[in-house]
Every structure is written in C-alpha cells, then in structure tokens.
N, CA, C and O atoms as a GROMACS GRO file, in nm:
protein
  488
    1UNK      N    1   0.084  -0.117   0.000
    1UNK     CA    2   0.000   0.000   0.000
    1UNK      C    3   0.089   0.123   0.000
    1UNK      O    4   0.192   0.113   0.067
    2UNK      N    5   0.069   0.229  -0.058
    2UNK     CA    6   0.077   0.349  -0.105
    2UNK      C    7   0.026   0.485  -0.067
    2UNK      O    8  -0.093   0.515  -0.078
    3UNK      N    9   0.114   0.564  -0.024
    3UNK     CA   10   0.041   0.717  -0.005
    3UNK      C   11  -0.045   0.676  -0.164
    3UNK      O   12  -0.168   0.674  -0.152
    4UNK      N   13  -0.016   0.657  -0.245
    4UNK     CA   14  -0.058   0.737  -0.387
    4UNK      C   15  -0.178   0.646  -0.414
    4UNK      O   16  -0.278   0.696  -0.465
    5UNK      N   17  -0.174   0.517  -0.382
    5UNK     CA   18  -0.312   0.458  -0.367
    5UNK      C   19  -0.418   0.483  -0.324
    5UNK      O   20  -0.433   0.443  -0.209
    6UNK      N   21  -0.527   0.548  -0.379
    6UNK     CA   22  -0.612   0.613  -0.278
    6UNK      C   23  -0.742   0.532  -0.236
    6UNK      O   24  -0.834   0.576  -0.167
    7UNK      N   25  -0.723   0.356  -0.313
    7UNK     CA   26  -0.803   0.250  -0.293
    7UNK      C   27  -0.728   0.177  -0.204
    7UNK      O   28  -0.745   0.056  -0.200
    8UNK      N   29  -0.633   0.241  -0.118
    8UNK     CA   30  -0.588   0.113  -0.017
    8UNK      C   31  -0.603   0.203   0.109
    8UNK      O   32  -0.570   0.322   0.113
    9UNK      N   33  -0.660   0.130   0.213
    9UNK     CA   34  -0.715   0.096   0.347
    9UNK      C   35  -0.595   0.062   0.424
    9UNK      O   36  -0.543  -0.047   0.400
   10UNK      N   37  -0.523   0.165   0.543
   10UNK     CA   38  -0.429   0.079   0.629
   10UNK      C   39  -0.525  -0.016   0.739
   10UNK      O   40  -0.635   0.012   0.787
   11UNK      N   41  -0.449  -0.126   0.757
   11UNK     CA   42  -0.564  -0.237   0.817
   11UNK      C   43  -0.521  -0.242   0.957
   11UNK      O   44  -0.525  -0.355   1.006
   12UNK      N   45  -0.472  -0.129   1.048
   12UNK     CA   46  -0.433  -0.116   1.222
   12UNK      C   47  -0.432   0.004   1.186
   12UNK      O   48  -0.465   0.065   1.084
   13UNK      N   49  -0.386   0.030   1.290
   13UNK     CA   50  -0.328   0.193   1.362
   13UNK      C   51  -0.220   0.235   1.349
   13UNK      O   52  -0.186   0.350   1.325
   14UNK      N   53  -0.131   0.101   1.372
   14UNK     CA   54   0.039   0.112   1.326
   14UNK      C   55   0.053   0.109   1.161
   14UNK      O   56   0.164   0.159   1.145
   15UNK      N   57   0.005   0.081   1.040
   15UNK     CA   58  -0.022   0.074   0.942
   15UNK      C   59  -0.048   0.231   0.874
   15UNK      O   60  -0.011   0.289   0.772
   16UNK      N   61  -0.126   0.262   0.984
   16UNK     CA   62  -0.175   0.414   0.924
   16UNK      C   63  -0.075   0.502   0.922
   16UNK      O   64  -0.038   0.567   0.824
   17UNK      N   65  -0.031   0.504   1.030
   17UNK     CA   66   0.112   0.608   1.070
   17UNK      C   67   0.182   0.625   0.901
   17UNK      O   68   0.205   0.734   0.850
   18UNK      N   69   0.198   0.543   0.860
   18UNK     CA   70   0.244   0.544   0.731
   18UNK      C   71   0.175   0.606   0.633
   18UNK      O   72   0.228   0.614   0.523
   19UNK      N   73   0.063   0.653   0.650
   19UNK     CA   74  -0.080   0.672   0.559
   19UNK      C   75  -0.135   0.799   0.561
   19UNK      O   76  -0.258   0.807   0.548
   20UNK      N   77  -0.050   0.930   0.580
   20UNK     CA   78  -0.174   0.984   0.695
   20UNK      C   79  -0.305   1.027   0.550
   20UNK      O   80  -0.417   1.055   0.592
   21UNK      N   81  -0.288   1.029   0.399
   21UNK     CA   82  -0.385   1.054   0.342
   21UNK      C   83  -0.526   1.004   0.363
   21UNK      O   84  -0.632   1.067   0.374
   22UNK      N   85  -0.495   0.851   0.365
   22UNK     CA   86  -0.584   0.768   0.342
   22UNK      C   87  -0.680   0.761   0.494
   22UNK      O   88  -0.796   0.721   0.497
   23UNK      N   89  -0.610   0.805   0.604
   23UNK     CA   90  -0.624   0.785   0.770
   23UNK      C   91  -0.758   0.933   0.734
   23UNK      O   92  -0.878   0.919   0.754
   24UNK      N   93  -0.699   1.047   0.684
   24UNK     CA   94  -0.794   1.182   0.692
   24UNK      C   95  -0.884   1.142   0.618
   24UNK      O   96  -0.986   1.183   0.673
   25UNK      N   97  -0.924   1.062   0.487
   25UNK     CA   98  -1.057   1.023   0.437
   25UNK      C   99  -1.090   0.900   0.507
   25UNK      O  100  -1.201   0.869   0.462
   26UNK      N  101  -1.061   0.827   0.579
   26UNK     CA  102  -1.141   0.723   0.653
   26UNK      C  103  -1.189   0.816   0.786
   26UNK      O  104  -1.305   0.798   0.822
   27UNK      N  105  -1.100   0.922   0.867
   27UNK     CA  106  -1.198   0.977   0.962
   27UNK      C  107  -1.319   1.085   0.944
   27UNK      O  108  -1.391   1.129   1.033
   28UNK      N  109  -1.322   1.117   0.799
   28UNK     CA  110  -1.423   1.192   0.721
   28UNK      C  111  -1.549   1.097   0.721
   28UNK      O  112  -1.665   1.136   0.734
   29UNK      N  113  -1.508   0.965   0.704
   29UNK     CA  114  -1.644   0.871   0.719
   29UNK      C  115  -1.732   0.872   0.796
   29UNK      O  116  -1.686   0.872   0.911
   30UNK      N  117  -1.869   0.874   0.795
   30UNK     CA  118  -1.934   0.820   0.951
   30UNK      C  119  -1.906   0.657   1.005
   30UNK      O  120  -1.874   0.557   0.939
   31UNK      N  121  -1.928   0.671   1.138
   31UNK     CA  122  -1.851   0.568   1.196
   31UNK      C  123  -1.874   0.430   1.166
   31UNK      O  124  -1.794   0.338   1.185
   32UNK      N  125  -2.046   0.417   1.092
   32UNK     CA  126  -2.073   0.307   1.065
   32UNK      C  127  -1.943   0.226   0.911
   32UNK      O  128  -1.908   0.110   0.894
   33UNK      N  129  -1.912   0.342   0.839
   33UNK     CA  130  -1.832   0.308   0.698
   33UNK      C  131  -1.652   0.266   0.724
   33UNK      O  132  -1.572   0.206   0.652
   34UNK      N  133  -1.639   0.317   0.832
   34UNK     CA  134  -1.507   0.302   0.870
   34UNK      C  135  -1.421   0.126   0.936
   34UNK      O  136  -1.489   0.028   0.970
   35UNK      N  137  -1.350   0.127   0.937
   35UNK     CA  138  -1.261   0.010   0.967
   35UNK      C  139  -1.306  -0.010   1.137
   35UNK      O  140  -1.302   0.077   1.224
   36UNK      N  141  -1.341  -0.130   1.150
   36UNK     CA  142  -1.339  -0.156   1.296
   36UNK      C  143  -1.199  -0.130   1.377
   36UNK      O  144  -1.205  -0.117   1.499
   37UNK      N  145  -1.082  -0.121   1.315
   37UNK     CA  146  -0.959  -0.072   1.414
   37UNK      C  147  -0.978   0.075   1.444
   37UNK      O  148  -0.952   0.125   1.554
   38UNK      N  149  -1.018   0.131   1.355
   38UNK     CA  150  -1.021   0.297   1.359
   38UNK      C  151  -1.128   0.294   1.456
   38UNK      O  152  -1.097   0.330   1.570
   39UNK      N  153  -1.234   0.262   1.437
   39UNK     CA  154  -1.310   0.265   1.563
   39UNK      C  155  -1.289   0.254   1.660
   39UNK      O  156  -1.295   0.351   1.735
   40UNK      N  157  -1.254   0.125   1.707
   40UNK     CA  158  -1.209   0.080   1.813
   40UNK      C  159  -1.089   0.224   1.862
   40UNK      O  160  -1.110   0.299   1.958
   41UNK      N  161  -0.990   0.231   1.787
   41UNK     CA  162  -0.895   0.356   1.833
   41UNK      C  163  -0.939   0.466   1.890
   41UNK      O  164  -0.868   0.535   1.962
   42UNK      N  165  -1.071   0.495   1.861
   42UNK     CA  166  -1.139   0.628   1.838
   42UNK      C  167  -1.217   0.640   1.966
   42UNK      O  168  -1.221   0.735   2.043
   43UNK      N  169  -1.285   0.509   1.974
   43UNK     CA  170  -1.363   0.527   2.118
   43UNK      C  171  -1.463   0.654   2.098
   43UNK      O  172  -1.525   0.693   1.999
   44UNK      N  173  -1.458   0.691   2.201
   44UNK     CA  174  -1.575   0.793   2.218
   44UNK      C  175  -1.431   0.899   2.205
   44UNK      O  176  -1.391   0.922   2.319
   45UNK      N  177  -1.353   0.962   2.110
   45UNK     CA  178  -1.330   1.078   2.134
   45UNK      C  179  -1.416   1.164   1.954
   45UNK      O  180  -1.464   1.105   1.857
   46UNK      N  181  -1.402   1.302   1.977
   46UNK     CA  182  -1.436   1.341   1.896
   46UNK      C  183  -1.373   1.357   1.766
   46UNK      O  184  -1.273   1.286   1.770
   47UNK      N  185  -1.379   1.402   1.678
   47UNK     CA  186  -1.301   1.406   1.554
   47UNK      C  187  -1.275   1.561   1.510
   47UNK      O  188  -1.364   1.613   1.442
   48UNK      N  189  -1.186   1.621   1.538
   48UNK     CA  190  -1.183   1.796   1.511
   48UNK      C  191  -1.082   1.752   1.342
   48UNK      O  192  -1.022   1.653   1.302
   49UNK      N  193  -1.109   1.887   1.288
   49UNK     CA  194  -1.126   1.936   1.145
   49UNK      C  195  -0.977   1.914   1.128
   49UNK      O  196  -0.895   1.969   1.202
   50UNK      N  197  -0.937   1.818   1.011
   50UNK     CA  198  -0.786   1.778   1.057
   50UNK      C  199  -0.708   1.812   0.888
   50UNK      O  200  -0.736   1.774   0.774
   51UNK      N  201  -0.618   1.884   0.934
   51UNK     CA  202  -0.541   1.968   0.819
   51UNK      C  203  -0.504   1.893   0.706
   51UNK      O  204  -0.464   1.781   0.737
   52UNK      N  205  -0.502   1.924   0.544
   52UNK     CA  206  -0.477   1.816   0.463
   52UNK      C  207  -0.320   1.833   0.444
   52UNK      O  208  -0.262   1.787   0.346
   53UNK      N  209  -0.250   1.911   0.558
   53UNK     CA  210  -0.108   1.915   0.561
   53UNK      C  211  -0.043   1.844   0.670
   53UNK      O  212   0.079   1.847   0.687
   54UNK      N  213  -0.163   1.752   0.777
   54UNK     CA  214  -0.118   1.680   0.870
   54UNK      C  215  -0.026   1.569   0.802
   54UNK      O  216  -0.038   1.531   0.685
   55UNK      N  217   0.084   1.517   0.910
   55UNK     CA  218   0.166   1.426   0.888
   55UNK      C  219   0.085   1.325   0.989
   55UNK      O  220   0.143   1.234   1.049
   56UNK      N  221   0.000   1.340   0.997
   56UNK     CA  222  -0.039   1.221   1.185
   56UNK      C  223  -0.156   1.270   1.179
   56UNK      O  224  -0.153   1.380   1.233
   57UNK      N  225  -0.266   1.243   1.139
   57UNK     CA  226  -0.371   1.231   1.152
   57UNK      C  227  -0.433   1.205   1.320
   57UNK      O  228  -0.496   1.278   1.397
   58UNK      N  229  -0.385   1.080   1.329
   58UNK     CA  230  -0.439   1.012   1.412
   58UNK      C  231  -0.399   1.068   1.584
   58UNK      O  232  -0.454   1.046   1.692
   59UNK      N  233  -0.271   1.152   1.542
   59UNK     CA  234  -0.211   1.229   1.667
   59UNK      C  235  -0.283   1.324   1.664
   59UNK      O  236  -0.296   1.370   1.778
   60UNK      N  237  -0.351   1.392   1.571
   60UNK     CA  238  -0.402   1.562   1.560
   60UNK      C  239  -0.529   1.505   1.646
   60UNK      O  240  -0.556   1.588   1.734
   61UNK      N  241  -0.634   1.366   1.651
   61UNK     CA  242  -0.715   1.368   1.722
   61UNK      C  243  -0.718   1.308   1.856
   61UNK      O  244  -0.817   1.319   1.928
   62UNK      N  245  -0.591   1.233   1.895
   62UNK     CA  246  -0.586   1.299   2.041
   62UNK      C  247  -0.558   1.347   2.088
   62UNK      O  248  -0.617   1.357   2.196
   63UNK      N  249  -0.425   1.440   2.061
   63UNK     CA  250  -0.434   1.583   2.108
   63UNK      C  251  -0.553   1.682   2.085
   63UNK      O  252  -0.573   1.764   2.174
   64UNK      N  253  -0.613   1.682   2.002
   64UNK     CA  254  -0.776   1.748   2.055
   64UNK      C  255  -0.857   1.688   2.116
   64UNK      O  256  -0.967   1.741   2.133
   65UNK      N  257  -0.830   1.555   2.172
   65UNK     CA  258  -0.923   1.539   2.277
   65UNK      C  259  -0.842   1.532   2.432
   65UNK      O  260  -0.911   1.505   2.530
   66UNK      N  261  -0.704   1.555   2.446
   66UNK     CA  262  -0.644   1.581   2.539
   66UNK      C  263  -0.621   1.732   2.639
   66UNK      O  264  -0.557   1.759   2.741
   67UNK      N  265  -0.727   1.818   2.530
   67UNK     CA  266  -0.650   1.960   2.637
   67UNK      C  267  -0.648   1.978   2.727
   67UNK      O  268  -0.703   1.903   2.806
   68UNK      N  269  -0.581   2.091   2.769
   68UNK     CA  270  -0.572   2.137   2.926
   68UNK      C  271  -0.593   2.031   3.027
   68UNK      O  272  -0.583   2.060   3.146
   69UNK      N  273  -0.621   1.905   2.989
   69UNK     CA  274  -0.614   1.794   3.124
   69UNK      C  275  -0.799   1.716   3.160
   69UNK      O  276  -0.849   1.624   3.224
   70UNK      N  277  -0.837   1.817   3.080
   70UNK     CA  278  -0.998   1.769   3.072
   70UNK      C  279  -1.031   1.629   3.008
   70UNK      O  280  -1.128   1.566   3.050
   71UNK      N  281  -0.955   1.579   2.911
   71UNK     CA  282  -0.986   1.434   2.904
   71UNK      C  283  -0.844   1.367   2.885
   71UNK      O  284  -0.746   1.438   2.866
   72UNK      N  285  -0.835   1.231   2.891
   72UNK     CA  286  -0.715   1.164   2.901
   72UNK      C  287  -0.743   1.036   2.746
   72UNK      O  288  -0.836   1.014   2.669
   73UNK      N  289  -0.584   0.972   2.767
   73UNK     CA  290  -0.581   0.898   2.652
   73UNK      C  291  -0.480   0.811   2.670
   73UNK      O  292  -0.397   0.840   2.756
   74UNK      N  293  -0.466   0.706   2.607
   74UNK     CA  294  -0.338   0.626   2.657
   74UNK      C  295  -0.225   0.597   2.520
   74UNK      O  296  -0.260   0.583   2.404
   75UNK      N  297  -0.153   0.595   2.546
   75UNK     CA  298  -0.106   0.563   2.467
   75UNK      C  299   0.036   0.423   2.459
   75UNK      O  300   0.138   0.410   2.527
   76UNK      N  301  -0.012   0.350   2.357
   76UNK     CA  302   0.034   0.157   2.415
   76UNK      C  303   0.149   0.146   2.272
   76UNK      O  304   0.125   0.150   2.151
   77UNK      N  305   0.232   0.138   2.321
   77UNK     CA  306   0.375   0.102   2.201
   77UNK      C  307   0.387  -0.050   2.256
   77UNK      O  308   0.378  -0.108   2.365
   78UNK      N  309   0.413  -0.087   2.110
   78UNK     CA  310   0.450  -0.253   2.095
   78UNK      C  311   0.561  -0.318   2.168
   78UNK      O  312   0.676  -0.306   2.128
   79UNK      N  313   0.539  -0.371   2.248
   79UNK     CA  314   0.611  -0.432   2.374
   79UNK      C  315   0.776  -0.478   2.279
   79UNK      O  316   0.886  -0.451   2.329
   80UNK      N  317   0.767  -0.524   2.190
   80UNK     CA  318   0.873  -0.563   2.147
   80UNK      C  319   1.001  -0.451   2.127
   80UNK      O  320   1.120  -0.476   2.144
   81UNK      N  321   0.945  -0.325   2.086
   81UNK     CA  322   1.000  -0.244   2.027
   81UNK      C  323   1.083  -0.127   2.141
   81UNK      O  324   1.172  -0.041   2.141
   82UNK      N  325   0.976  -0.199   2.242
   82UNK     CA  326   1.033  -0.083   2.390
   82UNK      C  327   1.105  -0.157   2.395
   82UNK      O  328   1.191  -0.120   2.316
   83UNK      N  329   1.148  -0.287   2.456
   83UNK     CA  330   1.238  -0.380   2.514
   83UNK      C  331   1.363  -0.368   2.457
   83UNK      O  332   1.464  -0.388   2.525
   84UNK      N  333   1.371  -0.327   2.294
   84UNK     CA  334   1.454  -0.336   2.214
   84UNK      C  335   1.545  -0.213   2.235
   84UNK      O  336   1.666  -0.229   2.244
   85UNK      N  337   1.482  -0.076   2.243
   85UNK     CA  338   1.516   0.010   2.292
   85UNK      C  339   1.574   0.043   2.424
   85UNK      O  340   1.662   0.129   2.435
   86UNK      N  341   1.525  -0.030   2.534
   86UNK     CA  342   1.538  -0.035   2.658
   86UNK      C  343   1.700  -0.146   2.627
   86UNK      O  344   1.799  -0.130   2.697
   87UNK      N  345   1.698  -0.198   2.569
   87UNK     CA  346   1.809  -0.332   2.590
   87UNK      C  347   1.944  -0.218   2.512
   87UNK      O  348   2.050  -0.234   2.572
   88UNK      N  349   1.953  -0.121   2.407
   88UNK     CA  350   1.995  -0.039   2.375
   88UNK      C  351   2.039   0.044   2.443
   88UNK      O  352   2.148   0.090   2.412
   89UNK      N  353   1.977   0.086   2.548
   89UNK     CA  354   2.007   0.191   2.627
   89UNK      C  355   2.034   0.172   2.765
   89UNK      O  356   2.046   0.268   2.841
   90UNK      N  357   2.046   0.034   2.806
   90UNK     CA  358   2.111  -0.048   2.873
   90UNK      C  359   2.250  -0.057   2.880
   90UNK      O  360   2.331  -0.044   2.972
   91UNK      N  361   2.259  -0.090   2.724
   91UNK     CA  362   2.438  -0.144   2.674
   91UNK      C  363   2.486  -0.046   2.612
   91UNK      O  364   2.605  -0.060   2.584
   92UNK      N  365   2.443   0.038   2.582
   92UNK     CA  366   2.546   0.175   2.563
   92UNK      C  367   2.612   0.217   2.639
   92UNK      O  368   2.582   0.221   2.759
   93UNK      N  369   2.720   0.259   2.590
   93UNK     CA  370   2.826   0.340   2.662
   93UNK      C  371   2.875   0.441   2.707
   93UNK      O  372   2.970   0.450   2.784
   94UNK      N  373   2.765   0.584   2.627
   94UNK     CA  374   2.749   0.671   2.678
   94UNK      C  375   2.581   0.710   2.642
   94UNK      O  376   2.502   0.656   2.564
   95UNK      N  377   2.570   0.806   2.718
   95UNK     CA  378   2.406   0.835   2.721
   95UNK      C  379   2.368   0.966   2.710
   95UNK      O  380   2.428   1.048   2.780
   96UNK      N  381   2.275   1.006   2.634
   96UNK     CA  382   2.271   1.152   2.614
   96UNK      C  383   2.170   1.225   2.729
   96UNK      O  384   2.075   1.168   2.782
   97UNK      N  385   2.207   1.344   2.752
   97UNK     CA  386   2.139   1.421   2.864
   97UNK      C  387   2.002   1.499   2.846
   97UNK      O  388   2.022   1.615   2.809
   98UNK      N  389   1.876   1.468   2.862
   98UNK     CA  390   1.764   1.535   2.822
   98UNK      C  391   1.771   1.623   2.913
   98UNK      O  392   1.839   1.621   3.016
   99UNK      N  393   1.659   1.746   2.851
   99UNK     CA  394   1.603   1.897   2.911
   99UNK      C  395   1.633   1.860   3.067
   99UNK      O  396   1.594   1.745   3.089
  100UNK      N  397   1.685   1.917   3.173
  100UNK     CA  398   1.694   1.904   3.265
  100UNK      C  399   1.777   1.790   3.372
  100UNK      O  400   1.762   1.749   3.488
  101UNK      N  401   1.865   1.768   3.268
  101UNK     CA  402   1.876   1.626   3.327
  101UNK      C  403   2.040   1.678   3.366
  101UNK      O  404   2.093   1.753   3.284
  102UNK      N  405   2.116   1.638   3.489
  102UNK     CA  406   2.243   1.633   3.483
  102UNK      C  407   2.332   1.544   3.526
  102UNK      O  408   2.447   1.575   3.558
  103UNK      N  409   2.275   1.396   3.531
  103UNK     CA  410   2.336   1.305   3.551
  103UNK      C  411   2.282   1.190   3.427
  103UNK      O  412   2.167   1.146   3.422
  104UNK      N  413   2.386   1.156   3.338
  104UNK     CA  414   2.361   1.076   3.227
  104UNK      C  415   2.321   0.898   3.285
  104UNK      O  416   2.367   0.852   3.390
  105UNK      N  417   2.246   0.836   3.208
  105UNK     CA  418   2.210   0.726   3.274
  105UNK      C  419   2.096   0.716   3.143
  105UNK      O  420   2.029   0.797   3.078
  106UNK      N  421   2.122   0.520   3.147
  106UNK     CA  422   2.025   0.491   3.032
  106UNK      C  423   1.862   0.529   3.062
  106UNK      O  424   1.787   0.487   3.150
  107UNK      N  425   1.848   0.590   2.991
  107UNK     CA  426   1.640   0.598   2.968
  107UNK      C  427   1.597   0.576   2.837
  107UNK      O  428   1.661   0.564   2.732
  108UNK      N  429   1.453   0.572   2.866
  108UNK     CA  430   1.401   0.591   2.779
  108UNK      C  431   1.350   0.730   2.720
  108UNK      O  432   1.359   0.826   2.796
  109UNK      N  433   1.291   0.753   2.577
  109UNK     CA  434   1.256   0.927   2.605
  109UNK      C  435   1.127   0.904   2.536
  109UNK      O  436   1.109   0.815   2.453
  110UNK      N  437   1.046   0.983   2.573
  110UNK     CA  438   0.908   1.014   2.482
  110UNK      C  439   0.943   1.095   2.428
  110UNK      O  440   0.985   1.199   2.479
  111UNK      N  441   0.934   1.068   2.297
  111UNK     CA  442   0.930   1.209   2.136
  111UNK      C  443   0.820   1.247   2.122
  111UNK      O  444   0.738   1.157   2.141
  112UNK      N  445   0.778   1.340   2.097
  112UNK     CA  446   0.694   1.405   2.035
  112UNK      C  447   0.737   1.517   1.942
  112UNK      O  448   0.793   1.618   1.984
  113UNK      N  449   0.706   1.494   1.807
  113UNK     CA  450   0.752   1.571   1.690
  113UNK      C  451   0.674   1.518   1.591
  113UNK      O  452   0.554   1.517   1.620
  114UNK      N  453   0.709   1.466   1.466
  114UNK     CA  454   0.614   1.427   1.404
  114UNK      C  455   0.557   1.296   1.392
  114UNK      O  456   0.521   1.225   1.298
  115UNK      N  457   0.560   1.284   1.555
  115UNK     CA  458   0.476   1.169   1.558
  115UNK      C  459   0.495   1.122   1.719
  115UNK      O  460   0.546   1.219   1.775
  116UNK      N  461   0.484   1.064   1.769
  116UNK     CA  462   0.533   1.006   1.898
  116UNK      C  463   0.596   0.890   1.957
  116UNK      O  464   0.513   0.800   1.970
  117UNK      N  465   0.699   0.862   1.995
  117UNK     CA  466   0.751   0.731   1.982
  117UNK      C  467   0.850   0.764   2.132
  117UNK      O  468   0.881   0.866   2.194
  118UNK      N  469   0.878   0.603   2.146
  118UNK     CA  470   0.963   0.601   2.273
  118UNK      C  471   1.096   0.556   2.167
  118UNK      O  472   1.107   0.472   2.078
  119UNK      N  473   1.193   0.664   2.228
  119UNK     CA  474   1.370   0.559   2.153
  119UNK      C  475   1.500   0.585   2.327
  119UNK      O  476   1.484   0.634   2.439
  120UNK      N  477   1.580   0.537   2.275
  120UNK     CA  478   1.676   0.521   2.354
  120UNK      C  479   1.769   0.626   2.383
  120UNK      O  480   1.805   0.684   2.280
  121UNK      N  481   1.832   0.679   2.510
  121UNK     CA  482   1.930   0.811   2.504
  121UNK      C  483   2.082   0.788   2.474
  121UNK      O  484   2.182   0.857   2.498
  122UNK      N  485   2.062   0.646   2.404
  122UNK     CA  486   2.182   0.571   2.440
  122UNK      C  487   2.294   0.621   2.310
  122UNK      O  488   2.408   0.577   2.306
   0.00000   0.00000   0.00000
C-alpha cells in the first residue's frame, strides 16, 4: 500500500502512521463506513477538522481530545520495540542528557515531533 493509492485501506493503527492521506478520508467517514480498528482507536473521542497538511492524523485527534487535562488517553507502544530500545540503552556506553537532566544514565525518552515514539538516550 501506497500514499498514492487512494483505494488502499491501512488495516491497524500502526499501518496508518504510514498513511496519513488515506487515515484523513477514513476519519471523514461516519462511523458506521469506517474500519473496525479505527473505531475501536477512536472510542468515544471526537473528531476535530484535521489539516490536509497533517503528517499524523491520528495524533491531531488525540491531542484534541487531550486539552488542558480535561480528558485523558493512553497511549500503548509494541512491547517488542520498547524492550529493544530499553536493551539499547542499557548497553550503551554513553548516554545523552535530556532537558533538565544532569546526571547521564540509560532511559528511555518520549518524542513528540512528528509523531510520537519512545527511543533510547543511548
């Protein structure tokens, strides 16, 4: 499947990330026309007006349903992929220092940029 395909369907959530065209016309759908994963993802949050210059679709709608602390959301990375990272930043040898930090030591970091992901400081 293809950004340029505009007959292909990502079939998860992790799939879409790759997609965001195809992700902004499936959340244009009503909910009955849409993919049971997207649903399921979606839950009861709302769907705000999502830019056709988004890279992340799927981030633009929970951060609008996250503001100021009024509703919450979880967010679940593939067990394999933390471990992998975590085992990385374990066995490294030196470790880089985040915002505030002044003693180096393996972590993990939450990104947020164009997109969200856990990687290693290693």
């Amino acid at each position: 499947m293809t950004e340029h395909d505009p007959s292909a369907v990502p079939d998860s959530v992790e799939t879409a990330m790759d997609h965001p065209g195809q992700v902004r016309r499936l959340l244009a759908l009503p909910a009955e026309q849409r993919p049971a994963w997207l649903n399921q993802f979606l839950g009861s949050m709302t769907i705000p007006p999502i830019s056709e210059t988004s890279t992340n679709p799927l981030l633009d709608v929970v951060m609008a349903n996250t503001a100021q602390g009024e509703k919450n959301c979880t967010l679940v990375f593939p067990l394999a992929r933390v471990l992998a990272a975590a085992e990385h930043a374990a066995a490294a040898d030196k470790h880089k220092l985040g915002y505030g930090e002044t003693e180096a030591a393996p972590r993990l970091w939450w990104v947020k940029d164009d997109g969200t992901y856990l990687t290693s400081n290693g």
